[in-house]
Phi, psi and omega in degrees: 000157182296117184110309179340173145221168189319308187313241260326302165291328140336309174274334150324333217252331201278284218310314185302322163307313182278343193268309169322289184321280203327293173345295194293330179302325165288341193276331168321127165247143207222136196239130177226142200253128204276081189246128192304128163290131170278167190307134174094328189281144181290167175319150162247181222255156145357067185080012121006142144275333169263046206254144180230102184315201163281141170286136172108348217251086168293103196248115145256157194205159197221129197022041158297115150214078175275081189244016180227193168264151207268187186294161175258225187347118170213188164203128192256138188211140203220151182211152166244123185189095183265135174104000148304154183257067177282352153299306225252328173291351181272328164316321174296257192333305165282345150306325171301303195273019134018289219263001179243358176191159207200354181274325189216138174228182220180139181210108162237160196236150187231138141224099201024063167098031171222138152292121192214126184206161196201128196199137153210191177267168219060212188278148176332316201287344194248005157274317181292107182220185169339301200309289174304324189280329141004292179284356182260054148274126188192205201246323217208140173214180162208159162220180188189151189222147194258147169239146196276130176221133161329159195356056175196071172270018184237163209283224158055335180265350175294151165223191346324107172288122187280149176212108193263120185225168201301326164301292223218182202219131168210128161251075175319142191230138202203126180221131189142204205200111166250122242260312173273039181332288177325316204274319143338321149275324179297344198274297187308278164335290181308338165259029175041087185235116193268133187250131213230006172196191203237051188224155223291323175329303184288345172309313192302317184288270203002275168340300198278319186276014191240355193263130167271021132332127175299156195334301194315305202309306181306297208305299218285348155336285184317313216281338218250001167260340157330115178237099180144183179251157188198126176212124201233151145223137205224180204203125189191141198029061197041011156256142180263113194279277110145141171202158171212178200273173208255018180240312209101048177296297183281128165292154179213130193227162185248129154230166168280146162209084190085232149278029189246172167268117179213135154248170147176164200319317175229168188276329169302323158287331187270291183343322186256356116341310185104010171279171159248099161343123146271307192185176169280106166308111192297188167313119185067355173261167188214105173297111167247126186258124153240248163261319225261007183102209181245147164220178255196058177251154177271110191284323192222153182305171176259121171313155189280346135295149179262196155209039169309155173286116138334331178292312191320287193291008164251328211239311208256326171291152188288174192299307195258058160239160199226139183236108165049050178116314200275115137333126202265335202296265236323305178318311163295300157342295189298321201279347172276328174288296207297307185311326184278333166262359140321291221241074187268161184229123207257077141226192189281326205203153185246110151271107173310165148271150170266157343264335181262021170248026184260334168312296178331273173011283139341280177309337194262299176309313162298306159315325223246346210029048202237129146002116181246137174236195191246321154114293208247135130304124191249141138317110213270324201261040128285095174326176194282134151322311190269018150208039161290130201278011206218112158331306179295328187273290169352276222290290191278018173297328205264349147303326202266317192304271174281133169232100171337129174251157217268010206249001203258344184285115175109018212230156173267043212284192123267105191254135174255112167286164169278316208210204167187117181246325159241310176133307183307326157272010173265321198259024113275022180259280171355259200320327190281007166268310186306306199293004185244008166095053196264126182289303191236153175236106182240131170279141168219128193265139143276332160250207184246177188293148167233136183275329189211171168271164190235125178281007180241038151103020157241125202289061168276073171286315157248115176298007175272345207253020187258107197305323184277352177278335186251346194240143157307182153308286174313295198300339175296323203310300191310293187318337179254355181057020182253162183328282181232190176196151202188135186228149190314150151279138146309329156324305189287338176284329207272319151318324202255318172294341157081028195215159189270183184277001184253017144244020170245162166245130177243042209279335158305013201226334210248295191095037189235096169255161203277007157216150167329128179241153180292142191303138200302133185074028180219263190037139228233331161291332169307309192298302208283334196232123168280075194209120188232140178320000000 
């Protein structure tokens, strides 16, 4: 063609090649072979010759590399049900938790002692197809959805992450953050425990496949070195397991299906599975299902506060999930009638951010007897903004995401928002109601500002970069460019969740946490995840 130059296919050609290799590479399968380590030598790595499985236990794995650091925020979902299709219900399951992570999904499976996982990057729907659930077959599965982190985009950071350890062979799903990474990994080291990445997720398997305790006895081992939130579920010597930390950080909910067994981060998975909600997997405890039923241990005491995360009921659990009881749509509502009679607003129309600012919305127009519209087209194939690993893919998710409707022009609106965290999708929302012809624009929060960051498994990493940590009211108002701005009290968030305040953690709201947190620059996520909201 006119213009070429010679290099140019040549180089057409190297990309086409390097893009191959990675493929075929994802494509591996690596079989580990059960051969005794000799006495005095450390473990050997991930399918080794000198790697010694669980006996009996055969692991295939698939677009595995593990050199990087794995994930926060996710959502995880595990089933026991033999003669059931636990690959494609847990794919279903993760599909429903979508919505806690959009970078990577994982699906591993036990069939009578041989282990099988399969994890890459993207959406359930673009990891997953026939073909592959086909080959997941078993007795018992787990999953997991990746929540998206700056510079750590690689395939390698999906889970259930596999951990071949001097016992046992576990494969693990993790949502959470654990604080004493650091001292944990040199304690692993000091037992010449070979580790294959920085991500705190691999520690817990560690722990659990190197203790030579019978299982239970490890995991309640694992649970009780464990600093941070953690609600985990794994999988080993055919059993599927579930645990959480002794605050609640993270949600875990336990259900039936039919006589099997399922968890999972929400309840909104077992509804489209076809489960029924038993109950919350308490504080500290650790569920185990095998053939033999379910049990039920308290592995680590329970703290005398609980901490689910607050966030959970503005931002990240879905709207038709029950949070300790609490319908979350319902919650929002409610924090929006409270925001309207705090912050009312003298205008023609209430608008949403779609989707999880629509509930407020709702709740705000009612109290306020004001019209409620919908303001924006939301683009369906744009992932949530607010965990895109990239500043520049944030700013234009949020152009690609929304488009203003024409109903907002010559009009006074209100837009309701869940939160503001840096500040870049409420102030190009702004500006794009003024260019579509919105006389005045007033922002209204629904929660209250957040101020600092949270070590238990929400990417807040720096607080310079949390708009509300350093600016007034006013000055976020100039920055964002709306008429006026007004955000929910903490009284009224805490009032609209129905729950008391010694079983939330507010701390991103507060700076007030709920365990001894790490000296400012030692932070053991900082350390472990380059990685910020």
């Amino acid at each position: 063609m006119e213009g070429r130059t010679a290099a140019q296919p040549c180089a057409r050609r190297r990309r086409r090649r390097t893009r191959a290799r990675a493929r075929r590479g994802c494509r591996v399968e690596r079989r580990a072979r059960g051969r005794r380590r000799p006495a005095g030598r450390a473990p050997a790595g991930r399918g080794s010759p000198g790697h010694r499985p669980f006996p009996g236990d055969e692991t295939r794995l698939e677009g595995l590399r593990p050199d990087r650091p794995g994930p926060l925020m996710c959502g995880i979902f595990g089933v026991h049900a033999a003669g059931r299709d636990v690959s494609r219900l847990t794919y279903f399951g993760l599909f429903a938790l979508q919505h806690r992570g959009q970078e990577a999904a994982g699906i591993a499976v036990a069939d009578n002692g041989r282990l099988t996982a399969l994890r890459d990057l993207g959406l359930v729907s673009q990891v997953f197809d026939e073909q592959k659930l086909r080959g997941l077959q078993g007795q018992v599965a787990i999953g997991h959805n990746r929540y998206s982190t700056t510079g750590s985009s690689q395939w390698s950071n999906a889970q259930p992450l596999v951990q071949h350890g001097r016992v046992r062979t576990v494969a693990l799903g993790h949502n959470g953050n654990l604080v004493n990474a650091a001292e944990l990994r040199e304690e692993l080291h000091a037992q010449d425990v070979t580790l294959h990445s920085t991500s705190d997720s691999e520690l817990i398997a560690a722990l659990i496949a190197n203790d030579p305790a019978p299982l239970e006895d490890a995991v309640a081992s694992a649970m009780s070195r464990l600093e941070g939130a953690f609600s985990v579920v794994a999988l080993s010597e055919g059993k599927l397991m579930a645990f959480r930390d002794a605050h609640g950080f993270r949600p875990l909910c336990l259900g039936r299906l039919g006589g099997d067994r399922v968890v999972a981060s929400e309840t909104c998975a077992f509804d489209l599975v076809g489960a029924a909600f038993d109950r919350e997997i308490g504080h500290g405890e650790l569920v185990v299902v095998d053939e033999q039923g379910v049990r039920a241990i308290q592995a680590i005491d329970p703290a005398a506060d609980g901490a689910l995360c607050i966030f959970e009921f503005f931002y990240l659990a879905r709207p038709d999930s029950r949070l300790d009881g609490v319908e979350v749509h319902g919650a929002r509502v409610r924090m929006g009638e409270r925001l309207a009679r705090e912050a009312p607003a003298d205008v023609d129309l209430v608008l949403s951010v779609p989707d999880s600012g629509t509930p407020a919305a709702i709740g705000f127009a009612r109290a306020s007897g004001l019209p409620f519209g919908e303001g924006f087209v939301k683009n369906r194939y744009v992932g949530r903004t607010f965990i895109q690993p990239d500043q520049d893919l944030r700013r234009q998710g949020i152009r690609l995401k929304f488009n203003p409707l024409a109903e907002v022009a010559g009009r006074r609106v209100v837009i309701v928002d869940d939160s503001i965290v840096r500040g870049n999708t409420t102030q190009q929302i702004v500006q794009m109601l003024f260019d579509a012809g919105a006389t005045e624009v007033h922002v209204r929060i629904s929660s209250p500002p957040v101020i600092d960051q949270c070590y238990y498994g929400i990417d807040l990493a720096d607080p310079t970069e949390l708009i509300a940590s350093t600016r007034t009211v006013e000055e976020v108002r100039q920055h964002i460019g709306a008429t006026s701005l007004a955000y929910l009290s903490l009284d009224g968030l805490q009032a609209a969740t129905q729950r008391p305040e010694s079983e939330l953690c507010r701390a991103c709201l507060t700076r007030e946490y709920p365990t001894p947190i790490p000296e400012p620059g030692t932070h053991a996520k900082l350390r472990f995840e380059a990685a910020r909201v």
